[in-house]
MARZA-667264 format. One record per residue (C-alpha): residue number from 1; residue in three letters; y, x, z. Coordinates in nm, 2 decimals. Layout:
% MARZA-667264
[pavo NUM; 'ALA'; [Y; X; Z]],
...
//
This chain:
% MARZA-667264
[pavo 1; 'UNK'; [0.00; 0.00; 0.00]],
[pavo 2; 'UNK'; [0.32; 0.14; -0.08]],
[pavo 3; 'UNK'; [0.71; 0.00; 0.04]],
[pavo 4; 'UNK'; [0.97; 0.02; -0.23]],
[pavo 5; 'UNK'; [1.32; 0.02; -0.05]],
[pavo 6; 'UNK'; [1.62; -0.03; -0.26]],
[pavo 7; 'UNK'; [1.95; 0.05; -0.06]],
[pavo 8; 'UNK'; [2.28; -0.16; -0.06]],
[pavo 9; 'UNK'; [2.48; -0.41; 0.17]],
[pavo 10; 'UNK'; [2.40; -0.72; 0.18]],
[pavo 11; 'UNK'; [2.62; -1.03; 0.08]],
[pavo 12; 'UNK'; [2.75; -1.21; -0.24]],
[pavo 13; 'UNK'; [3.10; -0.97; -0.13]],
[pavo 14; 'UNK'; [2.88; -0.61; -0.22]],
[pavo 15; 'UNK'; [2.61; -0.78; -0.52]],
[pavo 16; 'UNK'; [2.78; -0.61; -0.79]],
[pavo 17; 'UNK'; [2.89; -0.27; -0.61]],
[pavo 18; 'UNK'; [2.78; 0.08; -0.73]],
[pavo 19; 'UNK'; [2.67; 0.14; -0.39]],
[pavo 20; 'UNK'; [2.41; -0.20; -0.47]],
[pavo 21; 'UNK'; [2.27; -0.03; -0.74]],
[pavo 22; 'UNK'; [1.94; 0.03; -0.53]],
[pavo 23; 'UNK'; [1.93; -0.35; -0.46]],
[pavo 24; 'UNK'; [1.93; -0.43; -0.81]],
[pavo 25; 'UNK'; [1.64; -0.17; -0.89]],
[pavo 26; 'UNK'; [1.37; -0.38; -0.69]],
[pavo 27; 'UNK'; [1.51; -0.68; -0.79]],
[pavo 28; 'UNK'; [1.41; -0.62; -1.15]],
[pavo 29; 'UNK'; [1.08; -0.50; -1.01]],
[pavo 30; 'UNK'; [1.00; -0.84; -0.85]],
[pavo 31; 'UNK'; [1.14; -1.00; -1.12]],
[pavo 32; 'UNK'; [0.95; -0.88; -1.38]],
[pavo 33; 'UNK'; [0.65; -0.79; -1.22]],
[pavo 34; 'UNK'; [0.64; -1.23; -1.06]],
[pavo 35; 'UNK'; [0.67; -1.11; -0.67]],
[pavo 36; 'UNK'; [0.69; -1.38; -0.40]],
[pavo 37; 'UNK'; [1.03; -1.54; -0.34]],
[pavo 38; 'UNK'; [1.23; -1.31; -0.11]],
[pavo 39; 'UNK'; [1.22; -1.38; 0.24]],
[pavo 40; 'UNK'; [1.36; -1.24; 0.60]],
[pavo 41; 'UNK'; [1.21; -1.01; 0.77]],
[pavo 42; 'UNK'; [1.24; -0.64; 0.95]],
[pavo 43; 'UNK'; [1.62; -0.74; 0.95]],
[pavo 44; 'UNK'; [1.58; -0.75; 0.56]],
[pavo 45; 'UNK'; [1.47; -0.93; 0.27]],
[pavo 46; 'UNK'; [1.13; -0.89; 0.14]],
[pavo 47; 'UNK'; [0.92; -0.96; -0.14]],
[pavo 48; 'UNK'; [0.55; -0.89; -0.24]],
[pavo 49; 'UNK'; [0.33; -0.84; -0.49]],
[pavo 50; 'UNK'; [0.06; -0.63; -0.70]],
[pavo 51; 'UNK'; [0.08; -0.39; -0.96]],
[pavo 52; 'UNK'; [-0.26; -0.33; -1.08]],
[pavo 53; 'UNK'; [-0.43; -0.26; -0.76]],
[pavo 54; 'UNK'; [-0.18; -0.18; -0.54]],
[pavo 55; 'UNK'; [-0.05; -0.39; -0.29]],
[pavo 56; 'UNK'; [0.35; -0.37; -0.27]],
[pavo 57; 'UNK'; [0.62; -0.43; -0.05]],
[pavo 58; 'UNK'; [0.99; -0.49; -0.18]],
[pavo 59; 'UNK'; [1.27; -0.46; 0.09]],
[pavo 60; 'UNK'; [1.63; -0.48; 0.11]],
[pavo 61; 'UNK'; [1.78; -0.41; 0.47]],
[pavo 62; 'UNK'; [2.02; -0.64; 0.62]],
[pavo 63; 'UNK'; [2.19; -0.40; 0.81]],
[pavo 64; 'UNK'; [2.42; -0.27; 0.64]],
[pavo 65; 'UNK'; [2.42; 0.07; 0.45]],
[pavo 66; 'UNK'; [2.45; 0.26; 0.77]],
[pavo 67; 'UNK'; [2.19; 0.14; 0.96]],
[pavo 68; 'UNK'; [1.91; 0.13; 0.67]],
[pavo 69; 'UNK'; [1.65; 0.32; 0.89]],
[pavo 70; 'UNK'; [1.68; 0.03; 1.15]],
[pavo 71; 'UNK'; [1.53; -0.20; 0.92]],
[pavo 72; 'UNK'; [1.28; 0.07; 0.72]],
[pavo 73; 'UNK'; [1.16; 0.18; 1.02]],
[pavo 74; 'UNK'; [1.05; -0.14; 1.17]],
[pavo 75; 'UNK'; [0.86; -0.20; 0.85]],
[pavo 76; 'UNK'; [0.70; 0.09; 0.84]],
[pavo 77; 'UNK'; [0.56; 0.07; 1.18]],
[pavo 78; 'UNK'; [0.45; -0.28; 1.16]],
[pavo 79; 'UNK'; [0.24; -0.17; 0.81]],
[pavo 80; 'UNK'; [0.14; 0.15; 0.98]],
[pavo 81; 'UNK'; [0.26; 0.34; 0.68]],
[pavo 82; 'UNK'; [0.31; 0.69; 0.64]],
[pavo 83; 'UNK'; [0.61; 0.85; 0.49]],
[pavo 84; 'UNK'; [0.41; 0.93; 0.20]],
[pavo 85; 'UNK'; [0.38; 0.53; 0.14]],
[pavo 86; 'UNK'; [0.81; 0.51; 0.13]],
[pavo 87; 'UNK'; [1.02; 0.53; -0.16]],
[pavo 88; 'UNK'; [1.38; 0.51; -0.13]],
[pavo 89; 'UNK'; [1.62; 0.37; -0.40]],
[pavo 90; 'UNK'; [1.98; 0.42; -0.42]],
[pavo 91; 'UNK'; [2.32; 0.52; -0.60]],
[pavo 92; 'UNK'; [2.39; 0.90; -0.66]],
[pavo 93; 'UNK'; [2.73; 1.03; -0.72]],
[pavo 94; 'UNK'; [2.60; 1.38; -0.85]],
[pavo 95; 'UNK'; [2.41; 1.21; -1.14]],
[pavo 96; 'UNK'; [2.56; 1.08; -1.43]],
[pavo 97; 'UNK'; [2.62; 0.71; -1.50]],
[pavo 98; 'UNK'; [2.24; 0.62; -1.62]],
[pavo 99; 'UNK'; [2.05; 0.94; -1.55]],
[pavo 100; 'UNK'; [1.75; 0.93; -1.27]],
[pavo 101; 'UNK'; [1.60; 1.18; -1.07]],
[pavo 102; 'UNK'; [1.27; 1.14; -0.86]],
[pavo 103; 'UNK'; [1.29; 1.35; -0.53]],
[pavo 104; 'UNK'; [1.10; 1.44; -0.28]],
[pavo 105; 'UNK'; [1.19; 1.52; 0.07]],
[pavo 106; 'UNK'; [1.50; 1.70; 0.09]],
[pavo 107; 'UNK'; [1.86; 1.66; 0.25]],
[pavo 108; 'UNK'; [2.08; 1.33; 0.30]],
[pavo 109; 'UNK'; [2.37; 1.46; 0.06]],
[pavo 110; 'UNK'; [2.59; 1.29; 0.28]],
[pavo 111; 'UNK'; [2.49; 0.94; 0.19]],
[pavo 112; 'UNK'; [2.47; 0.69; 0.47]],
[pavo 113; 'UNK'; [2.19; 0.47; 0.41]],
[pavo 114; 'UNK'; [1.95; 0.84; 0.36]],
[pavo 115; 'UNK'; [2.14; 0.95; 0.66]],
[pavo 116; 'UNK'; [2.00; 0.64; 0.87]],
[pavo 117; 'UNK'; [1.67; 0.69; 0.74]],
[pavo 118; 'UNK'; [1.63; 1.02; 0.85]],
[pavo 119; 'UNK'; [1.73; 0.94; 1.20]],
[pavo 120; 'UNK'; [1.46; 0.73; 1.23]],
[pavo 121; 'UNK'; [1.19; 0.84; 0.98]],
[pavo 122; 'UNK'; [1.23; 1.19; 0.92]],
[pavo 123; 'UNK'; [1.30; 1.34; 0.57]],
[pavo 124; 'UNK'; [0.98; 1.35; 0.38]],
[pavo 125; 'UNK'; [0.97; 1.07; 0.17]],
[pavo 126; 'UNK'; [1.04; 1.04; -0.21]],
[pavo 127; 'UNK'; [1.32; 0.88; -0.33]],
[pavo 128; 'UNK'; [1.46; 0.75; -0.69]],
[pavo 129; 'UNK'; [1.81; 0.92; -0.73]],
[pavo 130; 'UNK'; [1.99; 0.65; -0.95]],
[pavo 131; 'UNK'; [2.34; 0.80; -1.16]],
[pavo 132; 'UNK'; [2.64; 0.62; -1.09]],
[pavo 133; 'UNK'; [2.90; 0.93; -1.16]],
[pavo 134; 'UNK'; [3.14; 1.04; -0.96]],
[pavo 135; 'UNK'; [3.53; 0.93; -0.90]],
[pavo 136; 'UNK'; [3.64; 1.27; -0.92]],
[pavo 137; 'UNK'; [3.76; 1.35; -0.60]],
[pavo 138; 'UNK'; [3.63; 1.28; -0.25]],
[pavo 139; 'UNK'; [3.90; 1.09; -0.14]],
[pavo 140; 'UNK'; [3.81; 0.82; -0.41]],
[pavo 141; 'UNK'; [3.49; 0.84; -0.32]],
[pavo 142; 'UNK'; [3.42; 0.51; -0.08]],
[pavo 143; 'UNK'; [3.63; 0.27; -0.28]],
[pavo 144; 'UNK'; [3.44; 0.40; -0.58]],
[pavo 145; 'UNK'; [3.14; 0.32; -0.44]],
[pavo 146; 'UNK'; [3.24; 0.00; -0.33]],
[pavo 147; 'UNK'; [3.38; -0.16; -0.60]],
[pavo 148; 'UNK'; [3.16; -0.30; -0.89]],
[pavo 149; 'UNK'; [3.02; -0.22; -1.14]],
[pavo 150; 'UNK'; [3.26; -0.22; -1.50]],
[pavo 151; 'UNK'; [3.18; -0.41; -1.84]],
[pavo 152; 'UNK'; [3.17; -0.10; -2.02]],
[pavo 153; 'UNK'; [2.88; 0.00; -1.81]],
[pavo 154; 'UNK'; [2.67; -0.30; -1.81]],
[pavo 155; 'UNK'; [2.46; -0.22; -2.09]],
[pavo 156; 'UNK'; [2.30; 0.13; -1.94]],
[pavo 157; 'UNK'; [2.26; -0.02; -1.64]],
[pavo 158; 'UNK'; [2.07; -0.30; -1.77]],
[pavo 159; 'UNK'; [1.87; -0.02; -1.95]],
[pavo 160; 'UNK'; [1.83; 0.20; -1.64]],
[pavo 161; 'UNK'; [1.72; -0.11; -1.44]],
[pavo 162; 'UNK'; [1.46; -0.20; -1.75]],
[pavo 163; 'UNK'; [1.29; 0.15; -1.76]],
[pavo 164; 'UNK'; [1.27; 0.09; -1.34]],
[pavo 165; 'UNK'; [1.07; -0.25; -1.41]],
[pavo 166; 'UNK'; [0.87; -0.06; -1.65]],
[pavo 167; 'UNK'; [0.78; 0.22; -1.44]],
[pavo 168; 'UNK'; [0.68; 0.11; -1.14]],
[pavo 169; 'UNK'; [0.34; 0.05; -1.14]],
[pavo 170; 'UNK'; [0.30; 0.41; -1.24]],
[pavo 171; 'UNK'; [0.55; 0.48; -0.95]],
[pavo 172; 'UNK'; [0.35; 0.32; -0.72]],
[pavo 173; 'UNK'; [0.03; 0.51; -0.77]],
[pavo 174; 'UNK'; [0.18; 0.86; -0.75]],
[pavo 175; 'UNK'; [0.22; 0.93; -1.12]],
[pavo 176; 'UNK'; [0.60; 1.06; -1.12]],
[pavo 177; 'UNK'; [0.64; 1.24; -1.42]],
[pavo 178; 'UNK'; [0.50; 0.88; -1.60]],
[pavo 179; 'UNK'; [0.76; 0.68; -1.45]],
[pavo 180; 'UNK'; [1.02; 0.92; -1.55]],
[pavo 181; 'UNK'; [0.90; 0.90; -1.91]],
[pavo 182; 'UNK'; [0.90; 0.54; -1.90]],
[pavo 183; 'UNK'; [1.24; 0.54; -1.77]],
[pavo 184; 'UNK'; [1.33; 0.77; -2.04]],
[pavo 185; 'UNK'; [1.21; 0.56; -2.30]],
[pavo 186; 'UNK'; [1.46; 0.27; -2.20]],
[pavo 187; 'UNK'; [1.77; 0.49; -2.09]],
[pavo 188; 'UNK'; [1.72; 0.79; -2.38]],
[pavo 189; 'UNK'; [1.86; 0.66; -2.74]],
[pavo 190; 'UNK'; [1.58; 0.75; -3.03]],
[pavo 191; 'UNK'; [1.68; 1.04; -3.21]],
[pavo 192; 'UNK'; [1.71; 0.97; -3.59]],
[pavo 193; 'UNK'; [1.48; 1.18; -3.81]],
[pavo 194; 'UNK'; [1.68; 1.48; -3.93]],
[pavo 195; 'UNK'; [1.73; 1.42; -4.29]],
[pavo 196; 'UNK'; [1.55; 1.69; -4.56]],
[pavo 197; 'UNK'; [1.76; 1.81; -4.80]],
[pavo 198; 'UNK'; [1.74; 1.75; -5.15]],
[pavo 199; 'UNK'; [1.53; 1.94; -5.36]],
[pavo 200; 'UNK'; [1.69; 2.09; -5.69]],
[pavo 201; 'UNK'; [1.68; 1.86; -5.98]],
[pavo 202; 'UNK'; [1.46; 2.06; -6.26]],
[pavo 203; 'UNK'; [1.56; 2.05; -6.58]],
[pavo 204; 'UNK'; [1.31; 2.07; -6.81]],
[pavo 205; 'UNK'; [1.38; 2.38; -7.06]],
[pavo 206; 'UNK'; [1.42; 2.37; -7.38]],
[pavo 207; 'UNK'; [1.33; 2.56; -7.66]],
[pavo 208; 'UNK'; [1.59; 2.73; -7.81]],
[pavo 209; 'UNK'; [1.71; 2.60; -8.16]],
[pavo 210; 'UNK'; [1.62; 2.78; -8.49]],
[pavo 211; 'UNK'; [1.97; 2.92; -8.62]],
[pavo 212; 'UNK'; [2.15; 2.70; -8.88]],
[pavo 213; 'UNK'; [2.04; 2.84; -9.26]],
[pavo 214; 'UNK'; [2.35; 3.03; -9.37]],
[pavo 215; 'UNK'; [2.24; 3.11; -9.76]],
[pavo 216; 'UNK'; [2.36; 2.96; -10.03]],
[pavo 217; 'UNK'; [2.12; 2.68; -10.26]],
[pavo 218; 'UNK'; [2.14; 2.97; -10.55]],
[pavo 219; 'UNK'; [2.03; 3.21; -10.29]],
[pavo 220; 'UNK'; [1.77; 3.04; -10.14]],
[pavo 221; 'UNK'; [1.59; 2.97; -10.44]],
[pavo 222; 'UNK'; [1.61; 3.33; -10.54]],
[pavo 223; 'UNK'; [1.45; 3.43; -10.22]],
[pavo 224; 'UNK'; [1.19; 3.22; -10.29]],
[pavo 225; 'UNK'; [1.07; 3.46; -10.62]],
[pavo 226; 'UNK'; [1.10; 3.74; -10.43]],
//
């Protein structure tokens, strides 16, 4: 059994934020994949489901960003999981807009939600590092986060959040480098066959012409006795 976390605040106020982004991934995942209805529990909202044969566990915390772990903890314990069974979704300001990055273990990076869980759980659980870019200066930093998501980048979010859907049963079993390609696949724009260069035209050659008879009618029929 694996839980899939997806961080964000919770409230029709924060649905559309950057900092949601994590909420939206398992919400395509139960989505597409026909979870239960979401429901309350661990001071979050859960969902479950299958993919293939393994049993899955959707949350989003209630808490608040900075208080995640309260809510992943409690879940954890009352599955008995291991930190092995966790994986952590959420917004990345070092990543471009629409790039992802599987991780495992590792430092918080500052961000509050990964901050709360490793209070509580400890740091060695993967996560699925989701691009949102990066205001520019850190002062900018928590409205940026805060504030939704613009038209312009609806359509490689929608794309991100596709290649998610599409990935996560091979996320669930362990096979990271397969959800990454399947990611890829949605976010990565086909490259167009490199086009050959046209051959030279050949022009058949011809034979060359037999020079034009210069004699005379007179001379020619003298030649001819010769």
């Amino acid at each position: 059994m694996k839980l899939f976390v997806g961080l964000g605040n919770p409230g029709a106020k924060y649905a559309a934020n950057r900092h949601n982004i994590g909420f939206m991934a398992v919400d395509r995942i139960a989505a597409e994949h026909g979870f239960s209805p979401w429901r309350s529990k661990f001071q979050a909202e859960v969902s479950e489901g299958k993919l293939g044969a393994e049993k899955l566990v959707l949350l989003k915390p209630g808490t608040f960003m900075n208080l995640s772990g309260q809510s992943v903890g409690e879940a954890m314990r009352f599955y008995k999981l291991d930190l092995s069974d966790l994986v952590v979704f959420h917004d990345e300001l070092d990543l471009a807009p629409g790039k992802m990055r599987l991780k495992q273990g590792g430092g918080h990076a500052g961000h509050n939600g990964l901050r709360s869980i490793h209070a509580h759980l400890g740091a060695d659980y993967a996560r699925v590092r989701l691009g949102i870019g990066h205001p520019g200066h850190k002062d900018r930093v928590s409205a940026y986060v805060l504030s939704d998501f613009a038209k312009s980048d609806q359509e490689w979010l929608d794309l991100l959040l596709q290649g998610i859907a599409d990935g996560a049963a091979a996320l669930a079993t362990g096979d990271g480098p397969r959800f990454a390609n399947l990611v890829a696949l949605r976010t990565t724009p086909a490259r167009k066959p490199t086009p050959k260069p046209d051959a030279p035209k050949h022009t058949p050659q011809q034979p060359d012409a037999a020079p034009a008879d210069m004699r005379s009618p007179l001379q020619r029929l003298m030649d001819r006795f010769k």
